[in-house]
N, C-alpha and C positions, 0 to 999 in steps of 0.2 A: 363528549365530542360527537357520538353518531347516537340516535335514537335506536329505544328498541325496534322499532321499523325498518330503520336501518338495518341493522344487523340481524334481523328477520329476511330483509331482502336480499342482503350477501350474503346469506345461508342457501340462496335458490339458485345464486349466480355459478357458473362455472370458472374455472379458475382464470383465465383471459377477463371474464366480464369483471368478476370479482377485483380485478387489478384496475381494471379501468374506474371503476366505481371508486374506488378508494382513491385514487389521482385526482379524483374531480370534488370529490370529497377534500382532498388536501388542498388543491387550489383556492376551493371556498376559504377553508382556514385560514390561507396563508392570506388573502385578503384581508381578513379579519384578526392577523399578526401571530399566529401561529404558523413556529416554522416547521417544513417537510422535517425536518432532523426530528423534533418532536412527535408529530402526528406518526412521523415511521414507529418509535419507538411503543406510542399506546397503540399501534396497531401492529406491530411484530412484524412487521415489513422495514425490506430497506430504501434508506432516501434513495439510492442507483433504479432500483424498481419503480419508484415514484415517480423521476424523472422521465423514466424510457419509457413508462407508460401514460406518461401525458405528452409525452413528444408524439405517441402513436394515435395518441387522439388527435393532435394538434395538425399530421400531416395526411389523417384518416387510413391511415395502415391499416393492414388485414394484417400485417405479420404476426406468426405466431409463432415466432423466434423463443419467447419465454416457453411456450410449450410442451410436451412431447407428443402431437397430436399422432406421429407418425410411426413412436417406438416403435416397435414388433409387428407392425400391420405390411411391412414389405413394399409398403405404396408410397409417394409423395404428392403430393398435391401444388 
């Protein structure tokens, strides 16, 4: 399903980009009739993660609601 290229380059991604990469990744497929239910399972992700993060591309969110960018840094942004 993803090239070693692929998976070359979600190894550089951080974990937000790495989500979004795989959303768009999964939309391809799912065009191509591979369902998210699917593609979650070969890539160990859930369809709900798939979802929320193609709705964050779709409405161009910055949230980083999936994140903890802010645990123990005392700060919010």
């Amino acid at each position: 399903m993803l090239s070693q290229c692929d998976l070359a380059f979600m190894a550089s991604l951080n974990e937000r980009d790495r989500r979004h990469f795989i959303a768009t990744k999964a939309e391809q497929l799912k065009a191509n009739g591979v369902s998210y239910r699917k593609f979650s399972k070969i890539m160990g992700t859930s369809t709900n993660t798939i979802r929320k993060s193609i709705k964050e591309l779709q409405s161009g969110s910055r949230d980083r609601s999936f994140s903890h960018q802010n645990s123990g840094s005392g700060t919010t942004s």
